[in-house]
N, C-alpha and C positions, 0 to 999 in steps of 0.2 A: 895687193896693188903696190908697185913701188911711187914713190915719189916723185914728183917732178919737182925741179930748182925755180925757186918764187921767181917771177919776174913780173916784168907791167905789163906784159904783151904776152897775155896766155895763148893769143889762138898761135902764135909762132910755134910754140912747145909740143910734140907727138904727146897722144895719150894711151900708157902703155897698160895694158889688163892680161893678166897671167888666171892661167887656171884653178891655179892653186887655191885665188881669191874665192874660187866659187865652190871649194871644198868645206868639211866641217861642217859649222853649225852657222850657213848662209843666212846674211837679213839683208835685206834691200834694203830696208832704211839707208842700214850703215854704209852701204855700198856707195849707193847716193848724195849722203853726208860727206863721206870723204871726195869725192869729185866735185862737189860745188863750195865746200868752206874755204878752199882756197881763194873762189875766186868773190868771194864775200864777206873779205875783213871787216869793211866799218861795219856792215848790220853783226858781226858780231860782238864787236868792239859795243858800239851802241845797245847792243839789247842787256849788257852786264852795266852800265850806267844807270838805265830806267827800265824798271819793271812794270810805270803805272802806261806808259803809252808817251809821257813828256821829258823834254829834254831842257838842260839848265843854261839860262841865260835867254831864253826866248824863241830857243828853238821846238820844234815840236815829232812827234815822232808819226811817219807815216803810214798807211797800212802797209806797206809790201816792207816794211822795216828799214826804209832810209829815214832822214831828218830831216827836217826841213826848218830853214831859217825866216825870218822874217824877208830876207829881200827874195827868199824862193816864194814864199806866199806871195810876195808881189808880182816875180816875175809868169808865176801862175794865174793869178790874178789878172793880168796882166794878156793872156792868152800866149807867152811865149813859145815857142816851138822847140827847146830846147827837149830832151826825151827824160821822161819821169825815172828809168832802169836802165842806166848804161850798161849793167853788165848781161845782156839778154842778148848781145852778140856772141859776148865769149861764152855762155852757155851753151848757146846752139853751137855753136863750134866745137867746143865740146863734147855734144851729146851725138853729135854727126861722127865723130871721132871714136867716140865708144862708141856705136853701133858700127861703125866697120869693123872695130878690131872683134865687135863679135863674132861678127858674121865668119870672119878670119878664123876667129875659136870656133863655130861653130864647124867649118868644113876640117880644122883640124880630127877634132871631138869626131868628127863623121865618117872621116877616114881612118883613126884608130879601132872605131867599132867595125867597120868591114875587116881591117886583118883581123881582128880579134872572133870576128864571128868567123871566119876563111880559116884561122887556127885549133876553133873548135869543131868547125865540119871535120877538119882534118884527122882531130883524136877524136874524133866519136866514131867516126869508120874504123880506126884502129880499135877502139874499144869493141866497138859489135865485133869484129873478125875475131878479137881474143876470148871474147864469148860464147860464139860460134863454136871454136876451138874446143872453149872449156867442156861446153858440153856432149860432146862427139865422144870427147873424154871419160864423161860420166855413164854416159849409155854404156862405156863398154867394162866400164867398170859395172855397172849392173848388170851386162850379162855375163861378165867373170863370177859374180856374185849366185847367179842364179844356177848356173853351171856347175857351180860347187856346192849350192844346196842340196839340185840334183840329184850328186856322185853320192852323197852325205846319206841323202836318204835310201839312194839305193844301196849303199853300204850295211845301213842298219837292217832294212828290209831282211837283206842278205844275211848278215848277224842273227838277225830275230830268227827267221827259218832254222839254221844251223841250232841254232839253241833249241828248237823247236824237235827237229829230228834229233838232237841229242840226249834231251826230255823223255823222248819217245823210247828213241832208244833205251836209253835206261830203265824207265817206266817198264820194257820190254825182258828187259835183261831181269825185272827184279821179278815179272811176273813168271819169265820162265825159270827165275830161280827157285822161287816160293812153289810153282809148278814142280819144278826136280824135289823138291821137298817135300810133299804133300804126296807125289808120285812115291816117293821112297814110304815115308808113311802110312800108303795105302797098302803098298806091296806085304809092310808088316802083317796089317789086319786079313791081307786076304790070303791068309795062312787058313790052317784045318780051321772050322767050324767051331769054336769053344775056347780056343788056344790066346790066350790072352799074356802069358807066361812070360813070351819073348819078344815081350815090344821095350821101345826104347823106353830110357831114361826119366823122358820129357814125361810119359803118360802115368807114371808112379812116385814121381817126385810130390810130396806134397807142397814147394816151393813154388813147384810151376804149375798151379790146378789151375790157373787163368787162362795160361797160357796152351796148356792141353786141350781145355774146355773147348778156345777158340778154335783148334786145330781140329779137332775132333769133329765139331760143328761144319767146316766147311769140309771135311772128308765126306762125312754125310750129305750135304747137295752135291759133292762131287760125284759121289758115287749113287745115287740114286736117279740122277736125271740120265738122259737119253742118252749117253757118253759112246754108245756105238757108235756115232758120228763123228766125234771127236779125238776119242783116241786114238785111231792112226797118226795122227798128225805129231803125236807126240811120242808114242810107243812103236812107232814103228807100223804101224797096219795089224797087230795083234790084238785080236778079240778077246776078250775075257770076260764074257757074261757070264759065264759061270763063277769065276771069280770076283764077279762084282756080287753076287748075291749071298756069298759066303763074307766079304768084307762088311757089303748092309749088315748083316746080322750081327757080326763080332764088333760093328762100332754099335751099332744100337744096345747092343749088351755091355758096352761099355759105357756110353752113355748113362745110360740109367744106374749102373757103378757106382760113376762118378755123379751123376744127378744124387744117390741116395746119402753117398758118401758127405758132399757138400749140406746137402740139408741137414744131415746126423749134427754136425758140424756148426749148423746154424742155430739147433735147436740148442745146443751145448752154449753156445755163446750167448742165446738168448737169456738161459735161466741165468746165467750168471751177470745178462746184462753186461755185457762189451759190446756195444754199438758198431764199435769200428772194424770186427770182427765180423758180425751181421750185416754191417755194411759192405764189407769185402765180398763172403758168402752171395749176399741180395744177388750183386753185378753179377758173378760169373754165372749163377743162375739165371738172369734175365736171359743169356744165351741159349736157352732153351727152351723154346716155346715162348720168347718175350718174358721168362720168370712167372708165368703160371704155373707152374706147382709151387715153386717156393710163396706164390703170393697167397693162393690157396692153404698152404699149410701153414702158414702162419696163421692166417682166420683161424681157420681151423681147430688149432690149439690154445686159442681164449678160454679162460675161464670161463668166462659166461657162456658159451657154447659146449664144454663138456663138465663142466662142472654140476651135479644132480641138486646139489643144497641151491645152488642159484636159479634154479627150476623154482623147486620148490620156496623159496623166500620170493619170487613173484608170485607166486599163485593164493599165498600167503599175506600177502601185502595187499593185494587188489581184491580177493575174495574172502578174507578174513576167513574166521571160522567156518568149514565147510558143513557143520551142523546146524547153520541159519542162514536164511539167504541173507544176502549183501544189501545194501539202498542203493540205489544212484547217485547220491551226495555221498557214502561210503567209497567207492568203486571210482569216483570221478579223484578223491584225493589220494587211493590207493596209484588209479596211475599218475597222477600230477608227480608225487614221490617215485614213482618207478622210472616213468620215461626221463626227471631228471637224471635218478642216480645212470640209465644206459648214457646220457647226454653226456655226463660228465666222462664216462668210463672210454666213448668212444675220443673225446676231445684226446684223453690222455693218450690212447692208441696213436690218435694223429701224430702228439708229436715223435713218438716211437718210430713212426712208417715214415715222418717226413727226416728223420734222420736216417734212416736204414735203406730205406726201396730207391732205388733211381727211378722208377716212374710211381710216387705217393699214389697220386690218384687215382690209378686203374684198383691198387690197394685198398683205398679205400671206399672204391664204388663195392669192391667185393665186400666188407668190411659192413658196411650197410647195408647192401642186401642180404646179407646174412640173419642182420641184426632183426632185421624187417620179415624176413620170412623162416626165423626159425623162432626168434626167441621174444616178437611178439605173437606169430600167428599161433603158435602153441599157447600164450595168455586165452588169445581172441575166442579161440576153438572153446575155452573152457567156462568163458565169460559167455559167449553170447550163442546159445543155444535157440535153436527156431524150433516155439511153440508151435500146437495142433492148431490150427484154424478151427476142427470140426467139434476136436475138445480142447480145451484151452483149461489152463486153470482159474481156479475161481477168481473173480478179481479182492477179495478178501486175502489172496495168496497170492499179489502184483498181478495176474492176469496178463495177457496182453500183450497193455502196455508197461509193466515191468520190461518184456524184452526191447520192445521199443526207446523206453527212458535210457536202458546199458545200450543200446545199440548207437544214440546219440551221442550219448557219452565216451565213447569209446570210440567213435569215430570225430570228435571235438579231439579230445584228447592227443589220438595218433596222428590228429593233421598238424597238430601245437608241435608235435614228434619231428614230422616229417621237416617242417620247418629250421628246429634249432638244430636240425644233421645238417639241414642245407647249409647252415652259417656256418657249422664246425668243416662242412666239407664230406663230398663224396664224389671227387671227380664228376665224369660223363653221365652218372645214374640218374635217371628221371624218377626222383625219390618221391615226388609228388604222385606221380601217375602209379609207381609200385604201390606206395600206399592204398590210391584209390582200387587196385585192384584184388586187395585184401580183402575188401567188404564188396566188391561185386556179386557174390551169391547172395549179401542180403538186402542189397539197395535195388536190385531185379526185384525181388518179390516184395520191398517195401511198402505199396500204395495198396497192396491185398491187407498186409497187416495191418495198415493205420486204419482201413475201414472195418475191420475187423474188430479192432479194440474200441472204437467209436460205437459201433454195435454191442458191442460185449458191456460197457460203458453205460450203454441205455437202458438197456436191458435189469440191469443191476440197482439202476437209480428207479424204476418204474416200480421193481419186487421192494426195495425200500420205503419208497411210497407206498406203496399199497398196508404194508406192514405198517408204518404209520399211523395210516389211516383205519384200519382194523383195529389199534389198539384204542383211536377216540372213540369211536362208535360204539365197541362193546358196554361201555357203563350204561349207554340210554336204553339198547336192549329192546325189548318188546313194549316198554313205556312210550320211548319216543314214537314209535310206530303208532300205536293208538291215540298218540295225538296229531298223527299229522307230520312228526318230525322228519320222517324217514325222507320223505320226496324232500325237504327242503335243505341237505345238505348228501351231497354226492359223494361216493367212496373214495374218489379221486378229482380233487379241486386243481384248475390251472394254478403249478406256481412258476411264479417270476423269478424267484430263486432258482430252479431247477433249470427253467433257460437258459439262465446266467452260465450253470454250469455247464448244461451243454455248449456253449459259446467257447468257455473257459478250458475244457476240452479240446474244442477245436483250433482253438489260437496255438495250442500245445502242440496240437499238430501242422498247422500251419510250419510253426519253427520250425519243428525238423522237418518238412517238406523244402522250405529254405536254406536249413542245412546241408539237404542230402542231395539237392539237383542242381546243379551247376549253370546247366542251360537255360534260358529263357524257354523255352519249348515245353521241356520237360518239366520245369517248376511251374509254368502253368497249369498241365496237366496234369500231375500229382494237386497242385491248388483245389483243381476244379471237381476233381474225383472227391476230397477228402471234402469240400466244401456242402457240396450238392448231399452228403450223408448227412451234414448238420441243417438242410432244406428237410430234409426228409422227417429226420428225428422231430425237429421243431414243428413243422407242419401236423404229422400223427399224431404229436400229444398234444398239442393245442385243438386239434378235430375230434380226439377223442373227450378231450377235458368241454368241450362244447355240447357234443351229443352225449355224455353223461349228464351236466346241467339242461339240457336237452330233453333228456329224460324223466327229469324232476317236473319241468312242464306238463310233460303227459299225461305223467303219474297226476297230478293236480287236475288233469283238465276232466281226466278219468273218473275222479271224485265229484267234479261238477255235473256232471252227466249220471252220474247214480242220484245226484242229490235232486235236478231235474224232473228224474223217472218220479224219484218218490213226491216230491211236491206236487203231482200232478194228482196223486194219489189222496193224498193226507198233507197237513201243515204242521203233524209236528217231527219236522225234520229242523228244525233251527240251528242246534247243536251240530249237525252235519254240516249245515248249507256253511258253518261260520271256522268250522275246521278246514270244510274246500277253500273258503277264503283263504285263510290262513297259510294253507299248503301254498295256493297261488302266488298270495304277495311275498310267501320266502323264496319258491323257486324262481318268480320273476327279479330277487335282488341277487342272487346265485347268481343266476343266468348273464345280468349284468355286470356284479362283478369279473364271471370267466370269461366275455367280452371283454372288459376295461385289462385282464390280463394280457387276455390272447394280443388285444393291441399293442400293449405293454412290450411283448413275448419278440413278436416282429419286427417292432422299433428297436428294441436291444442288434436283431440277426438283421438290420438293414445299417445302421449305424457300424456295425462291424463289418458289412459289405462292403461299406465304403471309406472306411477306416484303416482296413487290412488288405482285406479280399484286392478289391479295384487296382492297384496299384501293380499288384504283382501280375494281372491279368493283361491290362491295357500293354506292355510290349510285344503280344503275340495278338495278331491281328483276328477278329471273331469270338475269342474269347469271353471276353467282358460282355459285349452283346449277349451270347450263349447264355452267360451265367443268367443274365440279369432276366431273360424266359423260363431259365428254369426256376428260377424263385418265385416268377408269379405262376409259374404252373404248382407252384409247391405248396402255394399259399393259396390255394383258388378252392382247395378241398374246405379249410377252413374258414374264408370267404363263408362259400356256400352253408356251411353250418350256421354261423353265426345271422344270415340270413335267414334261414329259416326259425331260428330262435327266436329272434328279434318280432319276425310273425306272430308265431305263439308267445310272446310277451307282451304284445299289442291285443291278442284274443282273450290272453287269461286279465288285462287289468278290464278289457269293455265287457267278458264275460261278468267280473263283479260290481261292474258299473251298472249293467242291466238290470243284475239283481239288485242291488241298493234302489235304483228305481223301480221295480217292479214291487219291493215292497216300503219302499217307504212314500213313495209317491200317491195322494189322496185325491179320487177325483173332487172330494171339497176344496183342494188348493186352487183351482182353475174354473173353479163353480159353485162361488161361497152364497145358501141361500140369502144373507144378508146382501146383498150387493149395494144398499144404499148407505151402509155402514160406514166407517173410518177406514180407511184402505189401510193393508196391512204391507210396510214397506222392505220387509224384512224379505229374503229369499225363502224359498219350500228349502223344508225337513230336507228332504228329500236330493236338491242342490246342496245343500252344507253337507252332506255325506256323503256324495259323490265328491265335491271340492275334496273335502279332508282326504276324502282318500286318495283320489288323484296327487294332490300334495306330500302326501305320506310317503306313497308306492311310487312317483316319479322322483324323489329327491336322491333314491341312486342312481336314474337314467342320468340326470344333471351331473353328477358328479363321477360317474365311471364313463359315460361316452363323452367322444370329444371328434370337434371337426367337423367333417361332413357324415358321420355316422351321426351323430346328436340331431342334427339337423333333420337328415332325411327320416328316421325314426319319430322325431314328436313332429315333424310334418303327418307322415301317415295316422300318427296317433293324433291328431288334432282331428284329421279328414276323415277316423272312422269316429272320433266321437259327438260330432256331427252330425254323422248319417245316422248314429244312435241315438241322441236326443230328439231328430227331426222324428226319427220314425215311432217312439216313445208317448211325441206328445201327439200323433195320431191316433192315438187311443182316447184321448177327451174333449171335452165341449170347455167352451170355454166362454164367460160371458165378460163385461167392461172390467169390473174388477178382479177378474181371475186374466182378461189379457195384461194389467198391469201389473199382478203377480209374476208372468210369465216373462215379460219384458224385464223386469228385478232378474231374475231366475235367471236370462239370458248375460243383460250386464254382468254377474257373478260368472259364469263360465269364459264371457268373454275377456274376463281380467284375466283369468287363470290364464287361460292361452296364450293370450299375450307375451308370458312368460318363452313360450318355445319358440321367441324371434321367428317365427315362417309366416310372412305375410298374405298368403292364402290362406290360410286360416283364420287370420285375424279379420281378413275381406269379408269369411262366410259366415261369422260370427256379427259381422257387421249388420252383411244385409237380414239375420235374423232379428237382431232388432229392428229394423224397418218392416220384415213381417209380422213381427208382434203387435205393430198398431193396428191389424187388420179389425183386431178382436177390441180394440178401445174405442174406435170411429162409430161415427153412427152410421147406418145404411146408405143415405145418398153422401156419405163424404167419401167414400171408399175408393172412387175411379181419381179424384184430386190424391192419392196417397202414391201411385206410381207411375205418376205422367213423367220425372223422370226417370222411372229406371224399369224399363220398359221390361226385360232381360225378366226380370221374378214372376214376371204375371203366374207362369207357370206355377212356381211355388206358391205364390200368393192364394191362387185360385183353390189349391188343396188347406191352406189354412182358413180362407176364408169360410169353406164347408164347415170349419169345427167351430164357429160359431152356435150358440145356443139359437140364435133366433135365427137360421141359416133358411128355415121351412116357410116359419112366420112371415118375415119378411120378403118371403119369395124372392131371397138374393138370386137363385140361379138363372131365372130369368131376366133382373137386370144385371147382372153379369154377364152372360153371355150376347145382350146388346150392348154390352160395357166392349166386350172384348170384339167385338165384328166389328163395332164404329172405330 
């Protein structure tokens, strides 16, 4: 803003405002300030005199910032009309002034912006057109650009082909050269028949044998296939099959030349060991048949394949002296030592073959099959010989299973073989499978042999036994006989040891049934075959060891039955009656012990059913079931024996129970003329020797049966000695103190019983003492004695009869109003 010239009369003066004021960094404030401090001297003047509001001498300062004197306070005071802001004119005047000259700026300001915006419509038109322009420009610069990609590419295209048929062409040129070449070389060979003399350079150089080799090789496919079709094209339309069969010949004769020549050659390099040499040799030979003869002839000419001492130092090693047979712990470290030192031998090969052959591996598939089918199966052949089945040799002389232990062992062994060739290498050879099919003729008839020697095995341990036992017996002789011995021990006792072995046997076989079958299928079935032999074995000699103790029964009961006859006759058989005892009570603890075996026997072949057997059986489905019938069918013979034993073990102790009662039993026991006497509280004679002997004679039942055999056995033995004392004491009268005899008598049996835990028994022993009292009561107490137990009357009624006073007292008439009320 410029300045205006002070004067006293501001509204006279223009108020001039340029634009420029409103440029920068604008404040109103100041804008303001500078337009009105002009016209506002004294409040400026006055406000740097007094800052508190007062002014000096009595003036005062007012709010709009004039002063005021005391005659103004008056003439205010006063109501004067004079104006409080004189300069409130020249302010509006002022302020009327600047806003024109705004508005003046503003239309300037207003009309600058329209040219200015009229200047810029102007070049932004020209811009877009130069725009426009530019890219009109670029399009066709892009399709010059594409246009010569275009040319570019078809250019090379064009290039490529040209290289292509030039390629060809050449490719053409060399083939028909090598063509005129081979043509010329054929023409040599298909000279006269034999005529070898006048060929070129190439096929006698020993420089060029590669090179020959290779030539030679394709004369041969040239000349052997259908070329009737072909040769015109090249020869002109000229046939020559005749001359193609005389060329066949003279190169195949030459071939083989040179095939013999190179191997001579190869074999030379070999002994001396120049690899690089054999390695030369190898290649050109591959050319011929792939290098099958050269690979073949190197086999071939191993030591260990023609060498006769290396024969014989295996056969040496693994069968030791051939004037004793071998062990199988022998045999097993002969080959451990052999198939290392072949291991080692072929390793070294390899690395021989991997520096010499261009294809190792096909080399060394041959290389081990060789190894496998000449210079083991010649060991195998001489090792493992198949016995007779129908004569076999003795098992004193391996038997058997001799062949069978070498057959395992040699087939452990050769699979340990087949393995560490695998790791050393034998290319594509399924060295596993070759192996297994070494021993295919004897792993076919294996399951014949193993039940074979299993038999052979039984058979052998049973004639030992037997010998055993012939040699105890002989000292007692005709002594033991006349007293009784002979029945009470058997020529052949169940033993627990001999199961064992049969077991031990069979687990043997087991192994190598594991060893030998691979399949789940098959190892079942081999299992089950070789298993069900050791059902058998076990079964017949525990059945036979049963009816042999069996037999000592008989024999015993047979002596009862003589001594019977004769007691009926005469009484002095004592001596007899107490040797039949005798016989009885040893054959009945016999009979028990080959019981407590035979269970023994079972438990061993069932714990190993399910210990071994099971396992291998449960992955083939029926199996396991199968077995598990055939073992109770196998066991059911035996069963049934020991069943029947158990019978007559029950007959031969009540047989000498009878007798002990028959003769020791007093009708004064049950009918003492004293009857008013001192009761006698003690049991009959007659009871204390049956106890005793029951105690005696049962203390092996107790201790050889177990489980539910123990059980069901002094069950029956309780239940017949029962129906023997009941029907015993039906023999006597009985009066008050011979039934409290009886009642004693009965308590004592019934302790004992009590012993074989079977509570039927214990029941019927019970209610014998409740019929004991029949014979204590007096005649009218007797119907109060089983009001409850209604169930005995029956029995009661039979003991009531053996009452002494049964007539006297005319019981049977009030009994039978007893029993009808």
């Amino acid at each position: 803003m410029k300045e205006r010239s002070k004067s006293s009369s501001v509204s006279n003066l223009p108020l001039i405002l340029n634009i420029d004021d409103f440029k920068g960094d604008f404040s109103f404030d100041a804008l303001f300030g500078n337009l009105v401090n002009e016209l506002l001297p004294s409040f400026q003047e006055d406000s740097a005199d007094s800052a508190d509001g007062h002014g000096i001498g009595g003036t005062d300062v007012l709010p709009n910032g004039h002063t005021r004197t005391s005659s103004d306070a008056t003439k205010f005071a006063q109501g004067l009309s004079a104006p409080l802001f004189p300069e409130v004119d020249a302010l509006l005047l002022l302020f009327k002034n600047s806003c024109k000259e705004l508005v003046d700026l503003r239309k300037q300001i207003d009309g600058k912006l329209s040219n200015l915006k009229k200047e810029v419509s102007t070049q932004d038109d020209k811009h877009r057109k130069t725009l426009t322009e530019l890219e009109k420009g670029v399009d066709g610069l892009f399709n010059s650009f594409a246009r010569l990609d275009s040319r570019i590419s078809s250019v090379g295209q064009t290039a490529a082909k040209v290289g292509d048929h030039l390629q060809s062409a050449d490719a053409q040129r060399e083939t028909a050269s090598q063509a005129i070449e081979l043509i010329k070389y054929l023409m040599e060979f298909n000279r006269n028949p034999g005529s070898l003399m006048e060929l070129s350079p190439l096929f006698s150089d020993d420089s060029r044998v590669a090179e020959a080799a290779s030539i030679a090789q394709k004369l041969r496919s040239f000349a052997e296939e259908d070329i009737s079709k072909a040769m015109p094209s090249v020869v002109g339309g000229a046939t020559a099959s005749r001359g193609l069969e005389v060329a066949v010949a003279n190169l195949q004769e030459y071939c083989n030349e040179l095939e013999n020549r190179l191997l001579a050659r190869f074999d030379a390099a070999s002994q001396r060991r120049e690899l690089s040499t054999m390695s030369e040799c190898a290649k050109i030979l591959s050319q011929f048949n792939r290098g099958t003869s050269a690979m073949q002839h190197y086999v071939a000419t191993r030591p260990m394949f023609i060498d006769v001492e290396v024969m014989n130092s295996d056969n040496k090693l693994v069968l030791g002296d051939q004037s004793s047979q071998a062990s199988p712990n022998y045999v097993a470290r002969g080959l451990s030592k052999l198939y290392k030192e072949i291991t080692d031998t072929v390793r070294k090969e390899a690395a021989t073959i991997m520096a010499v052959f261009p294809s190792p591996n096909d080399v060394m598939s041959i290389l081990v099959q060789r190894v496998l089918e000449q210079r083991v199966t010649s060991l195998l052949d001489k090792l493992l010989e198949k016995p007779s089945i129908a004569h076999p040799r003795p098992v004193g002389e391996g038997g058997i299973l001799l062949y069978l232990r070498m057959l395992a062992v040699a087939y452990e062994k050769t699979q340990e073989l087949a393995r560490d060739l695998r790791a050393v290498g034998c290319g594509d050879l399924d060295v596993e499978g070759l192996t297994e099919s070494l021993f295919s003729a004897h792993k076919d008839e294996y399951p014949e042999y193993e039940q074979a020697s299993l038999r052979q095995l039984y058979q052998a341990k049973l004639e030992e036994l037997r010998a055993e036992s012939q040699k105890v017996s002989e000292p007692s002789g005709t002594i033991g006989r006349s007293k009784g011995a002979s029945v009470a021990s058997s020529p052949l006792e169940i033993s627990v040891a001999a199961v064992t072995e049969f077991v031990r046997w069979n687990e043997e076989a087991i192994t190598r049934c594991t060893l030998f079958s691979s399949l789940p299928a098959t190892l079942a079935a081999n299992v089950r075959s070789v298993f069900t032999c050791l059902l058998h074995q076990v079964s017949q000699y525990i059945t036979d060891g049963l009816e042999r103790a069996r037999d000592s029964l008989t024999e015993a009961a047979s002596l009862r039955e003589r001594f019977v006859i004769g007691s009926s006759v005469s009484r002095r058989v004592t001596s007899q009656a107490e040797a039949a005892a005798a016989a009885g009570e040893s054959s009945f603890k016999s009979f028990m012990v080959a019981v407590q075996r035979a269970g023994s026997s079972v438990a061993i072949v069932q714990q190993y059913f399910a210990n071994s057997i099971s396992r291998l059986l449960l992955p083939v489905d029926g199996s396991h079931a199968a077995t598990c019938e055939e073992m109770a069918t196998a066991m059911s013979s035996a069963e049934g024996a020991a069943f029947k034993g158990l019978h007559q073990c029950i007959e031969t102790v009540m047989a000498e129970v009878d007798r002990l009662l028959s003769t020791e039993q007093k009708a004064a026991d049950y009918h003492s003329p004293d009857d008013g006497m001192v009761h006698d509280h003690r049991p009959t004679n007659a009871c204390t020797r049956v106890v005793a002997y029951l105690s005696r004679v049962l203390e092996t039942a107790f201790t050889t049966l177990e489980g539910l055999n123990k059980q069901a056995f002094l069950t029956e033995l309780g239940n017949y000695l029962y129906k023997g004392l009941v029907n015993h004491w039906q023999k006597f009268t009985f009066n008050p103190s011979g039934g409290l005899r009886l009642k004693r008598d009965i308590t004592e049996y019934g302790e004992f019983v009590r012993s074989f835990n079977a509570p039927t028994v214990d029941e019927k022993f019970e209610l014998l003492g409740i019929l004991a009292n029949v014979f204590i009561v007096a005649p009218e107490s007797l119907s109060s004695l089983f009001e409850g137990t209604p169930s005995i009357r029956k029995d009661a009624q039979r003991f009531i009869q053996l009452r002494d006073d049964y007539k006297s007292a005319k019981l049977a008439s009030r009994l039978s109003s007893l029993w009808s009320s």
